[in-house]
C-alpha positions, 0 to 999 in steps of 0.5 A: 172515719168522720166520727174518729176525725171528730174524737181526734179534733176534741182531743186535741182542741186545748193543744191547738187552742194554745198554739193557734189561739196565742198567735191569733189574738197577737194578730189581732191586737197588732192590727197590722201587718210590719216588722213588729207582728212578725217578732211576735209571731217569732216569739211565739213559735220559738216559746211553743218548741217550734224550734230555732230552726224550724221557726226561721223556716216558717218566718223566712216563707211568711216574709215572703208570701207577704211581700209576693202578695203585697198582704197588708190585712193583718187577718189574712196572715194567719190563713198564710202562716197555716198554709205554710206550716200544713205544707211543711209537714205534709211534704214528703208524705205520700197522698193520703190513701188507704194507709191512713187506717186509724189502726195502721199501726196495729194491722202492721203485724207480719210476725208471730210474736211481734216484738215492740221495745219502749225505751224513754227517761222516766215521766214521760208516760212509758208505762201508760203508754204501753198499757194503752197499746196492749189495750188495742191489741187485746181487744183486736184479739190478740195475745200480749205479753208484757215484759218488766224490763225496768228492773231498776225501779220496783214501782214501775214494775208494779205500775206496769203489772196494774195496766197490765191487768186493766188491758188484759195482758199477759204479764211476766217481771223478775226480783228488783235489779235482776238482769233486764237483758236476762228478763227480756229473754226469758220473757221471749222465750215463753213468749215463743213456746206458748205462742203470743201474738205480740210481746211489749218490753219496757226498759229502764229510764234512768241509770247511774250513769247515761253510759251504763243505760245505753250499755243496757238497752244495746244488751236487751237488743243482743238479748232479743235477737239471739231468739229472734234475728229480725227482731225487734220489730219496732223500737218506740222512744216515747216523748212527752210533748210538754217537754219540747226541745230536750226529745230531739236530745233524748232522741239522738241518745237513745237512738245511738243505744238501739236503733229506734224505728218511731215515736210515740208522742204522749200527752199531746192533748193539753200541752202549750208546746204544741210546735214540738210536732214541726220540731221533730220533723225539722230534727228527727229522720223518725216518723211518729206512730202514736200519738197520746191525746189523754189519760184513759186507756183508750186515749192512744191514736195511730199517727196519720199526718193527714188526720193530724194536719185536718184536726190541727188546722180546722177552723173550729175543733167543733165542726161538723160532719158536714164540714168534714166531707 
């Protein structure tokens, strides 16, 4: 636990230095606390993708604590402003306990196969992402399936095939343009006959037509319940964190085509939009399941809100063991 704590405060460290680093060094040269520090405090917030809404519920709580506790240190807001914002994704989540396994997400398979569908627009590391989740499960010695659903795009297919391959998956694509909701069943079907543990589905990003991608993505989802009624067991929309306020809209859209179970928040360990994580939980009823921290195939984390809240609010992305008992 200690050494995962560590890995994750590391990986995370340019993401949070640009979120907190810009609001400290606004305190900082304010130097004190009046109308003017809030705005830039605001200001700040609102450029990371903290969201309007949000942002006017962290600024409404800090105007109050400060005048509750009469604070006139400057210093002292930032230690409030983290308060607030550690309580406010951490509310409604239960005690950190036992599900706070860094493999929670991976353990969760009660079915044979375990079918998990990706859906997200192009460029917001779909693929990577699945590459990566085959990587874990492979090496909890599962079998895996990936299935080419993407048929629009021949290099996706072929990107796809290559982390395949570097995870040690199973691998299963048809003709460019060929019928993803035809391919999906296939895939299940061989799936079910030769007995994998779980099998991963990649769906195309972009069409003509908005229309005509949410009409494909509700026909994959008849496809895989023909065989499987309970399935699929999870449907991840994967964000890339760079882009901020568009993955509520991406989210409200694919969710509308098929009915998304959580998010899979990508290249999260370097981004300036670091507010996007408080966004999601202002806007999005969808908790977050992995969460990307950089570009090699073991840079995927099972989400825990409590290891995200110790990493992001630490003092120093560098504290020690000691520190984290």
């Amino acid at each position: 636990m200690l050494s995962f704590m560590k890995n994750l405060r590391r990986k995370i460290a340019t993401t949070k230095s640009n979120f907190w680093g810009r609001i400290a060094q606004s305190i900082k040269l304010r130097g004190k606390v009046d109308e003017e520090l809030m705005d830039e405090i605001e200001e700040i917030l609102i450029r990371a993708d903290t969201g309007v809404e949000m942002t006017q519920t962290i600024m409404d709580r800090l105007r109050d604590e400060i005048r509750v506790q009469k604070i006139e240190d400057a210093e002292l807001v930032m230690d409030i402003l983290q308060s607030i914002m550690r309580d406010i994704l951490l509310e409604g989540v239960p005690e950190e306990g036992d599900e706070t396994d860094e493999n929670a997400f991976f353990n969760n398979i009660d079915a044979k196969p375990w079918v998990i569908v990706f859906v997200g627009v192009n460029g917001v590391g779909k693929t990577t992402g699945i590459g990566k989740i085959a990587n874990r499960f492979v090496k909890m010695g599962k079998s895996v399936l990936i299935v080419a659903a993407d048929t629009f795009r021949a290099a996706a297919i072929e990107q796809l095939e290559i982390w395949a391959e570097r995870a040690g998956a199973h691998f299963i694509k048809s003709q460019a343009n060929a019928d993803p909701a035809a391919v999906v069943y296939d895939g299940i079907s061989s799936a079910m006959a030769r007995g994998y543990d779980v099998v991963l589905i990649d769906t195309a990003g972009r069409q003509p037509t908005k229309e005509r991608l949410m009409a494909e993505l509700s026909k994959i989802d008849r496809s895989i319940k023909k065989l499987l009624p309970e399935a699929p067991h999870e449907v991840l929309l994967v964000l890339d964190a760079t882009t901020g306020q568009n993955a509520i809209s991406q989210a409200h859209h694919f969710d509308q085509a098929i009915k998304l179970s959580g998010l899979i928040l990508s290249k999260y360990d370097g981004t300036s939009k670091g507010g996007i994580i408080f966004n999601l939980k202002e806007n999005l009823n969808l908790p977050v399941k992995l969460i990307g921290v950089g570009e090699q195939i073991d840079d995927l984390e099972s989400f825990n809100i409590h290891h995200f809240v110790n990493a992001f609010f630490s003092k120093d992305s560098n504290d020690t063991e000691e520190n984290e008992t």
